[in-house]
N, C-alpha and C positions, 0 to 999 in steps of 0.2 A: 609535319612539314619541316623543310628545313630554310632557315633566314642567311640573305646575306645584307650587311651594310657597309653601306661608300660612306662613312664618317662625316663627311664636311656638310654645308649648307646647300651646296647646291646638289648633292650625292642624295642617296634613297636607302630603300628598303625591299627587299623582294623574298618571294617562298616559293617555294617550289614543292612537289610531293615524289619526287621519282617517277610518276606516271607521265609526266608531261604537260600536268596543267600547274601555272604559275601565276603568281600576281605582283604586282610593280608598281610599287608608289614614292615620289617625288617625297621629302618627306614635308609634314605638315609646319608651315612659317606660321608665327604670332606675333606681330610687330617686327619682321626679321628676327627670332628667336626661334628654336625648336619648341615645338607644341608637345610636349612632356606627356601629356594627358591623353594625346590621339595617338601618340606613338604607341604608347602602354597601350591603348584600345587594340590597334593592329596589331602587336604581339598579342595580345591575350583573347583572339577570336581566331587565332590557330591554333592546332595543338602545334609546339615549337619542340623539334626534338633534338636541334642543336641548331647554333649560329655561328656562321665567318663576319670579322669585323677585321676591316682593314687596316692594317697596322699602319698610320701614316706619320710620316714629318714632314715639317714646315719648311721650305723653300729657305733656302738663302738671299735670295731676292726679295723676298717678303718683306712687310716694315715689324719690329718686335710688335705691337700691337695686333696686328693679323697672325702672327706665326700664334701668342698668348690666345688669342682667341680660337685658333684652329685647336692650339694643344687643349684648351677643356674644353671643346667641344669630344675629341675624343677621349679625353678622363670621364667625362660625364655618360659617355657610351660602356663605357669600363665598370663606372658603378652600377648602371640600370642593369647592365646585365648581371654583375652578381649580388648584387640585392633582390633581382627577378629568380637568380638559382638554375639561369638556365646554363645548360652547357656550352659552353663556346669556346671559339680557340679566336688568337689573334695572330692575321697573318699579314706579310709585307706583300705588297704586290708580285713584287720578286719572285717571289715563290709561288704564289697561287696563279701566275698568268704563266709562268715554266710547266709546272702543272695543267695546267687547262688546255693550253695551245702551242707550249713550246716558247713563251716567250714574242719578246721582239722579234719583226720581219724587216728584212732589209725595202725602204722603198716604199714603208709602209707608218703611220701616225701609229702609235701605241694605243691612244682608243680607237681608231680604225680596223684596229684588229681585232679587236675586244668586240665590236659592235658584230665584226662577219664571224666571230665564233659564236653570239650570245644567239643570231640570224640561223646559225646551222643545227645551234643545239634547240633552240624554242622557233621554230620556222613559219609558227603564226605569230611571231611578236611583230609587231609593225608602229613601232615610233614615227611619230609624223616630223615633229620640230629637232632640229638638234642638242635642242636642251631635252627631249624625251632621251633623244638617243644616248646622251650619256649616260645614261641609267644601267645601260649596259652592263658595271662593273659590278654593281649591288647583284644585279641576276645571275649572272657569273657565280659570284661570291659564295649564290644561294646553295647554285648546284656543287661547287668546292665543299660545300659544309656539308652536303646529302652525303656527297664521297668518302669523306674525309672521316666522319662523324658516325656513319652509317654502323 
């Protein structure tokens, strides 16, 4: 299978296998922290045969506090994964949504878009809440890494 991750706290994790069956999970909070321990669990009850992790940065708008906090949150996504030995690449959005769909729509929210391509590519996925729906990116990400990695 292949993983992709949305970075942040409120972003996930998902796999895909190329056949078309895939799994999507929010990822695991412990006191508002990442659950280290469940994460490892859901990597290591796939076979992973490579992962997209999102290259991100911190807002300008941000307070230095939140940006520190975003930035090791995805340092610490950097280490598990090469301490884990798995393959991965790290990509900016930029690229991987140019890639997937061509990018921004005029007229259109850029996870709006994100969510009618994740809709066309997995057409049983069906998010109830808006906060499922954003998961969207991680799913994406998963099938970017099948492609990419393959």
């Amino acid at each position: 299978m292949w993983c992709g991750i949305d970075p942040g706290k409120k972003g996930g994790i998902a796999f895909v296998d190329g056949s078309g069956s895939y799994e999507v999970y929010r990822f695991p909070l412990v006191a508002n922290e990442f659950d280290y321990q469940e994460i490892y669990r859901l990597l290591n009850m796939h076979d992973v045969r490579g992962v997209a992790l999102e290259l991100v940065n911190a807002f300008p708008v941000g307070s230095r506090s939140s940006a520190f906090t975003f930035g090791r949150a995805f340092e610490v996504w950097k280490a598990f994964l090469n301490l884990s030995k798995l393959k991965h690449i790290e990509v900016r959005s930029t690229v991987w949504t140019k890639f997937m769909y061509g990018g921004k729509r005029k007229g259109l929210a850029a996870k709006e878009v994100a969510f009618i391509e994740a809709r066309r590519l997995f057409p049983d996925w069906s998010p109830i809440t808006k906060t499922d729906k954003e998961l969207c990116d991680c799913l994406l990400l998963a099938e970017y890494a099948r492609l990419k990695l393959n």
